[in-house]
Legacy VTK file of the C-alpha trace (Angstrom):
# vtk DataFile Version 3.0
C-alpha trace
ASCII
DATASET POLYDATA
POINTS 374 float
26.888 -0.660 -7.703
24.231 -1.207 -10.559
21.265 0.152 -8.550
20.457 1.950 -5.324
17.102 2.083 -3.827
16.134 5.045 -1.837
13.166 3.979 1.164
13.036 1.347 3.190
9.016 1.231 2.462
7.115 -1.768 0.759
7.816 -0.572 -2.336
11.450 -0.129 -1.884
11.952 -3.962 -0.265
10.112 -4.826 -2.799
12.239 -3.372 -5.688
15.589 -4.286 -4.016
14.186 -7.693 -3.570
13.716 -8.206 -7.406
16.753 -6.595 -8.350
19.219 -8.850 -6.108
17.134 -11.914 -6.603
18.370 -11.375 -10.382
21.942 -11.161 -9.314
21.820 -6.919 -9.282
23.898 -5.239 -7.162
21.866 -3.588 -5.131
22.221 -1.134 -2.237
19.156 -0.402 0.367
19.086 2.904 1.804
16.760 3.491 4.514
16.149 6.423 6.610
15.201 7.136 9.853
11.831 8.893 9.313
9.060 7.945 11.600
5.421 7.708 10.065
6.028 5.980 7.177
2.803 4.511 5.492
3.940 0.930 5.095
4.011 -0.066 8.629
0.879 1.777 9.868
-1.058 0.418 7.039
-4.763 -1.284 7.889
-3.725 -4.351 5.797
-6.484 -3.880 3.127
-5.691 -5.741 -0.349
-8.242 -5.108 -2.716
-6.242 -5.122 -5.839
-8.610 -5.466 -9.030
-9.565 -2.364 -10.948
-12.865 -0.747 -11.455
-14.905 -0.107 -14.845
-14.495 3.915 -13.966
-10.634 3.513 -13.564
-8.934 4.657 -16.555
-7.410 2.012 -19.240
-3.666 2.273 -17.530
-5.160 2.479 -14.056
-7.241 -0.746 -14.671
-3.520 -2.135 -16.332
-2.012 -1.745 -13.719
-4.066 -3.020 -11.151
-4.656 -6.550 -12.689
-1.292 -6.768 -13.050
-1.085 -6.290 -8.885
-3.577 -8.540 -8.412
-1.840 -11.631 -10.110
1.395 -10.101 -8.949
0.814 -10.188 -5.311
0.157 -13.717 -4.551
2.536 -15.265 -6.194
5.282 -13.282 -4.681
4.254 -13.907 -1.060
3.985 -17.303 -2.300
7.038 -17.405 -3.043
8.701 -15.691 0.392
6.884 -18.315 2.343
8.526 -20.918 -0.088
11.657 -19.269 1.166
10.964 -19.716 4.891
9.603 -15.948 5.611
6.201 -14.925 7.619
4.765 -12.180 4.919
1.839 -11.300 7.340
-0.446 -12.144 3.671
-3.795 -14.051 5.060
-6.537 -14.752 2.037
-9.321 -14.068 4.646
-12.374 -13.194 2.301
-14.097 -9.447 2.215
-17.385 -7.635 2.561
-18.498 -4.389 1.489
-22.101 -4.033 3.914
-24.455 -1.724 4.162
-27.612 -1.398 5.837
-29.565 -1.811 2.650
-28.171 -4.274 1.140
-25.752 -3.661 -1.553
-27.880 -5.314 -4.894
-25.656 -2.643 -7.134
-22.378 -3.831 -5.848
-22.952 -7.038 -5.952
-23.848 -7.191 -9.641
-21.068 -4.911 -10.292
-18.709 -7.734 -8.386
-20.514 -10.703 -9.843
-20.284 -9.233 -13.596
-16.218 -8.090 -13.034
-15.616 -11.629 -11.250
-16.473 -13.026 -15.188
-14.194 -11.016 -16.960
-10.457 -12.009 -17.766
-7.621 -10.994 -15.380
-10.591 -11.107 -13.023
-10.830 -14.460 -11.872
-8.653 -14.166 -8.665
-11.795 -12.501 -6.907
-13.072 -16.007 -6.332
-16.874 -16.752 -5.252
-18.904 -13.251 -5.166
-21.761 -13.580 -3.496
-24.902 -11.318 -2.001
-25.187 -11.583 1.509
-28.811 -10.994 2.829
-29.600 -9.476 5.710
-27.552 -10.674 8.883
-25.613 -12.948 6.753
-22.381 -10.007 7.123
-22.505 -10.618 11.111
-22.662 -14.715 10.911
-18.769 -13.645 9.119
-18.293 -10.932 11.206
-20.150 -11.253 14.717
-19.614 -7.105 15.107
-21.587 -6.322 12.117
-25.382 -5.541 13.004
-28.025 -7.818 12.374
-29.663 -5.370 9.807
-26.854 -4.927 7.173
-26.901 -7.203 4.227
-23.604 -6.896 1.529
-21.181 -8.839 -1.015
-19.179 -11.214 -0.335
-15.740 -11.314 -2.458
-13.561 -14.538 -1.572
-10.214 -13.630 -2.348
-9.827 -10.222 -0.444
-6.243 -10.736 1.754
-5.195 -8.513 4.670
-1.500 -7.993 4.806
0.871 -6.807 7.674
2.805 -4.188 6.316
5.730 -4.675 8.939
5.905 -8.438 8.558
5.627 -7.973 4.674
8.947 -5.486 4.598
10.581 -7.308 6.807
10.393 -10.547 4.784
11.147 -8.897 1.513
14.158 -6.946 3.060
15.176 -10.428 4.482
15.304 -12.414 1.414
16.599 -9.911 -0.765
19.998 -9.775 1.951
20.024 -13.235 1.558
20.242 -12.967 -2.080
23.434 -9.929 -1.844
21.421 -6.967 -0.953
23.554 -4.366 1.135
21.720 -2.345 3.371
22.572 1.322 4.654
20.972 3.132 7.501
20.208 6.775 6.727
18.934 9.788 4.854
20.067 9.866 0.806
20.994 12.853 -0.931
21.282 12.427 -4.324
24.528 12.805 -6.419
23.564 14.963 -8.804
26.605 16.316 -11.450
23.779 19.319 -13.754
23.202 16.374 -15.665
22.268 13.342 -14.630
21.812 10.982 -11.166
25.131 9.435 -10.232
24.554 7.676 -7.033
23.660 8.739 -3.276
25.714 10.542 -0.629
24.268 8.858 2.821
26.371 9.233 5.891
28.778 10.996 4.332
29.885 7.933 2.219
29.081 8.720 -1.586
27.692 5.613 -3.529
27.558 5.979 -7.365
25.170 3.826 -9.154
24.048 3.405 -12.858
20.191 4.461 -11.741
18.441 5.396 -8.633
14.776 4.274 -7.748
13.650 6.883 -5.309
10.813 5.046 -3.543
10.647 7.127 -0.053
7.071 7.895 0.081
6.056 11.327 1.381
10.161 12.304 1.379
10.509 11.620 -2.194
9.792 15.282 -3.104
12.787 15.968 -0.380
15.404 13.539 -2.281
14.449 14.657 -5.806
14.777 18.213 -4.377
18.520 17.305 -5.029
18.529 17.003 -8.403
16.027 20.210 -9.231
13.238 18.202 -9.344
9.684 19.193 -7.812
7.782 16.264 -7.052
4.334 16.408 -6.807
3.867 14.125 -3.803
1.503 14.876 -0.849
1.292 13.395 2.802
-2.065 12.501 4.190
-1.823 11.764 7.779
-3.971 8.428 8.092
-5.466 6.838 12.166
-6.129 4.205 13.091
-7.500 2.587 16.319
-6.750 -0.634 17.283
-9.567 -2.915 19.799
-8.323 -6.133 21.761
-11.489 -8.653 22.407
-10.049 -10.851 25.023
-11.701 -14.171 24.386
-12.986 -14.002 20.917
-11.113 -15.431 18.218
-10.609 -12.876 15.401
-8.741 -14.612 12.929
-11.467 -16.053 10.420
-13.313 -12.745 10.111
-12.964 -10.934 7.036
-12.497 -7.968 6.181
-15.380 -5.927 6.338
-16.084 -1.436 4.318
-18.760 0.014 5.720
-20.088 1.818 2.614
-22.002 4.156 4.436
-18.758 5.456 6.085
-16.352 4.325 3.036
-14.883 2.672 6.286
-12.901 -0.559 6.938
-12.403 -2.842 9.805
-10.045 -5.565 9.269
-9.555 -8.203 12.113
-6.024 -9.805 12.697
-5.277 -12.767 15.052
-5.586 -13.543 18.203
-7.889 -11.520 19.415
-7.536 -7.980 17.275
-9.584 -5.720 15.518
-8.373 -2.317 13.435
-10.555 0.623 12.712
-10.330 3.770 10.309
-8.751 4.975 8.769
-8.854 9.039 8.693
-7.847 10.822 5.506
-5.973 13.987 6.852
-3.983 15.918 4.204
-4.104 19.136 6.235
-2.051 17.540 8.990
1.223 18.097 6.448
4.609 15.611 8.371
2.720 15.450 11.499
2.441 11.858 12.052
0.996 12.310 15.592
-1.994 10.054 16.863
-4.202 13.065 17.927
-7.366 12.843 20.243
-9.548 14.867 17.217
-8.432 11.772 14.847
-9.171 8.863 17.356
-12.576 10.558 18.304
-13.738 10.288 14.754
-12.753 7.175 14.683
-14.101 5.401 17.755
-17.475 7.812 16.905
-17.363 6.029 13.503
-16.489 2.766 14.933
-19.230 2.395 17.697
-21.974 3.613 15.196
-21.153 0.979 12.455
-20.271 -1.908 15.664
-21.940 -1.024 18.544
-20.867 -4.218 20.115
-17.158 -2.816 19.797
-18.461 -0.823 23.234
-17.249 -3.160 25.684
-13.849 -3.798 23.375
-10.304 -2.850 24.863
-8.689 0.156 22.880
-5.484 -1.512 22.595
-3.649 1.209 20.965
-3.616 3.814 17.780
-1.486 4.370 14.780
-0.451 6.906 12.094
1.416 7.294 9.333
1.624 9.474 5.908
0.374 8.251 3.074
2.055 9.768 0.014
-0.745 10.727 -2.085
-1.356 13.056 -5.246
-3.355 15.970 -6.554
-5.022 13.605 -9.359
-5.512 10.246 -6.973
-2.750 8.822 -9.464
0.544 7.268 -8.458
4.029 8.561 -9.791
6.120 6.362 -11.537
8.677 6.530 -14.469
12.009 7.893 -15.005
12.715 11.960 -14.343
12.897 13.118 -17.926
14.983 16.087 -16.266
17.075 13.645 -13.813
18.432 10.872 -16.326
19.332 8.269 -13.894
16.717 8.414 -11.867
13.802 6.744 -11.110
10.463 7.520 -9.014
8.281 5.263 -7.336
5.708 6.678 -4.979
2.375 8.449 -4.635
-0.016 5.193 -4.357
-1.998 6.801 -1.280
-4.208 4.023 0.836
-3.190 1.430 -2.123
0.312 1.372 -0.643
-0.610 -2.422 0.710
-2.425 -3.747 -2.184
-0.429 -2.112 -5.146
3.274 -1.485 -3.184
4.897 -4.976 -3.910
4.233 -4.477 -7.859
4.952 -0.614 -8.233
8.453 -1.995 -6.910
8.992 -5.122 -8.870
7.755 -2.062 -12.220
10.974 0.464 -10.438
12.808 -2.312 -10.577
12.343 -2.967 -14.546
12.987 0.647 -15.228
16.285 0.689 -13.094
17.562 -2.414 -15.786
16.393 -0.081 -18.687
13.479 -2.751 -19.519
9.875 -2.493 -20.512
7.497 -1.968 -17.167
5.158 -4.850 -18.714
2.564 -2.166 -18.327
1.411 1.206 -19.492
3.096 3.922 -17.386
1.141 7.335 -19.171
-0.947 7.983 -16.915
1.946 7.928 -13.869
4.412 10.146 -15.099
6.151 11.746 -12.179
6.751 14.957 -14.092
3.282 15.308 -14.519
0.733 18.385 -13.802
-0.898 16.990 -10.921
-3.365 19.978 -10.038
-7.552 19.819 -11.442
-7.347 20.339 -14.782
-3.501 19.569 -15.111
-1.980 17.093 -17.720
LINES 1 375
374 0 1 2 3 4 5 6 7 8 9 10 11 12 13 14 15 16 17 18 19 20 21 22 23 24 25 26 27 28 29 30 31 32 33 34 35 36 37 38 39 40 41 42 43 44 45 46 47 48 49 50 51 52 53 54 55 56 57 58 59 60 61 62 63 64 65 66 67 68 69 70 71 72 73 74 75 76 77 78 79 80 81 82 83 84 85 86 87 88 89 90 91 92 93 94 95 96 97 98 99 100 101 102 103 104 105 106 107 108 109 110 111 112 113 114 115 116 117 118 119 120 121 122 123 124 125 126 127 128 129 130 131 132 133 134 135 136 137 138 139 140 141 142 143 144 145 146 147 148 149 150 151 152 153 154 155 156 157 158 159 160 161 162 163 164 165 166 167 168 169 170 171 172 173 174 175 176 177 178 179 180 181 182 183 184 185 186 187 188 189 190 191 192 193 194 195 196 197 198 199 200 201 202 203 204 205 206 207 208 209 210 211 212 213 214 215 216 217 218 219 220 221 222 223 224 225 226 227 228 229 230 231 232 233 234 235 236 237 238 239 240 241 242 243 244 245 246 247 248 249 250 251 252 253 254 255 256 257 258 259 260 261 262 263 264 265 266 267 268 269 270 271 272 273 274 275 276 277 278 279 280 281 282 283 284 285 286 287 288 289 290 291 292 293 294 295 296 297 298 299 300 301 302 303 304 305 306 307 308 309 310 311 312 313 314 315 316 317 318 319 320 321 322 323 324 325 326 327 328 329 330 331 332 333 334 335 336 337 338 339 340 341 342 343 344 345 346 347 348 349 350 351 352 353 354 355 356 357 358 359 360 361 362 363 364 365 366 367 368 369 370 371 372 373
């Protein structure tokens, strides 16, 4: 086996699917943790960086943005349903946002920016003509290529293709193969696999295979809710997706008839990945004060599921300097969505020994993640 892939995750279909499209040999582990952050996902893709961001951060994000498109392009090409809608976004407020939208309008000009599409101000009650929950008083931007993605339906169509294409896929948890030198493979049902390199891309249970090798990653779960609202009659499907800046909120709407709320940022809840009543009461309080027409709305259901996040906000990615044959590919928080598909295409370059393509400094796994750390 040339490479083994550790997570079952976006980011891990994603790097097995680039690997065996190439020819790789490639092995899929996937375990049976519940909660992971791929599947609960609210299907935000905002991809472009920021002019705060640092240099790699910014990098790395434009890189996403063209990245991302083209490869669910390319799965529907090859016959698969990638849940990937170009829908259009707003950020409202009730205001107006003037300062966002010049930000927008000015980053929409730049190079590596053009994806955004048409930016454009939205006055006040233009937001609810787009989105009929949104109150007549909030005005906003407008931002034409914002997507939503399905998390589940994206996986699934990236682990699909990349079987096609020679992937082999094994059901449970990895422990690493570790000889006091370097990563030789995986030990998973107590069948041991050796490998030239290892991408460890299990989100929050990362830190638990790396654990194998001496290795302390600094990766953190933050429990994220999310409710879900059924509105039997209205079509949902052409509304975009809508951040309540007041709130730093989103709503996203999916079809038929579906809209998602939240969602929470919980990092005290640790591996519980329980809906709880505390989370959805924030929520729906949330909710009904930025739509109060979502008041006569179904609650359909709830989700949750752990983000893996960071001390610093930054992702981890690179090879373990202390675990040669190894390589980490985690901690991208709520960005999981919108940056996922290309932190796994990067793991998947590393695996082959190759150049990322982008400046990886700034992710070091390895890293001091604390305030103040390197």
């Amino acid at each position: 086996m040339d490479v083994i892939v550790v997570g079952g995750g976006i980011v891990g279909t994603s790097a097995a699917f680039h690997l065996a499209r190439r020819g790789v040999s490639t092995a899929l582990v996937d375990s049976s943790h519940t909660g992971g952050a791929t599947g609960a996902g609210m299907g935000v893709v905002f991809p472009w960086p920021l002019p705060w961001e640092e240099p790699p951060v910014q990098d790395f994000k434009a890189a996403a943005a063209a990245h991302l498109p083209s490869l669910m392009a390319e799965l529907d090409e090859d016959g698969q349903a990638t849940g990937y809608e170009v829908c259009g976004g707003m950020s409202v407020d009730r205001e107006g946002d003037d300062a966002g939208h010049e930000l927008m309008e000015t980053l929409s000009r730049l190079p590596g920016f053009e994806g955004m599409g048409r930016v454009e101000r939205l006055g006040q009650g233009r937001p609810r003509e787009l989105f009929p929950l949104v109150p007549e008083e909030y005005g906003g931007v407008y931002i034409e290529e914002m997507a939503r993605l399905n998390g589940s339906m994206a996986r699934a169509a990236l682990l699909e293709a990349a079987l096609e294409r020679g992937l082999r896929r094994f059901p449970g948890d990895a422990r690493l193969l570790w000889d006091g030198r370097r990563v030789r493979g995986v030990r998973v049902g107590g069948q041991d696999m050796e490998a030239s390199s290892v991408i460890v891309a299990a989100g929050v249970w990362s830190a638990q295979v790396l654990a194998g090798a001496g290795v302390a990653l600094p990766v953190l779960p933050v429990r994220g809710q999310a409710t879900h609202f059924a509105l039997p009659g209205t079509d949902t499907r052409p509304w975009p997706v809508v951040r309540f800046g007041e709130r730093d909120r989103y709503a996203v709407a999916f079809g038929p008839n579906r809209v998602v709320f939240g969602a929470t940022e919980e990092p005290e809840a640790g591996f519980d990945c329980r809906v709880t009543a505390s989370g959805q009461a924030r929520n729906l309080t949330a909710a009904l004060e930025a739509m109060p027409g979502l008041g006569e709305a179904t609650v359909a259901g709830a989700s949750a599921g752990l983000r893996p996040g960071t001390g610093d906000g930054r992702q981890l990615l690179g090879e373990v300097e202390s675990a040669p044959g190894a390589v980490v590919a985690t901690g991208l928080g709520s960005q999981g969505l919108t940056l996922g598909a290309f932190q796994g295409l990067v793991a998947s370059r590393l695996a082959l020994g190759e150049d990322p393509g982008v400046d990886l400094s700034a992710f070091r796994p390895d890293r001091d993640t604390r305030a103040g750390g390197g």
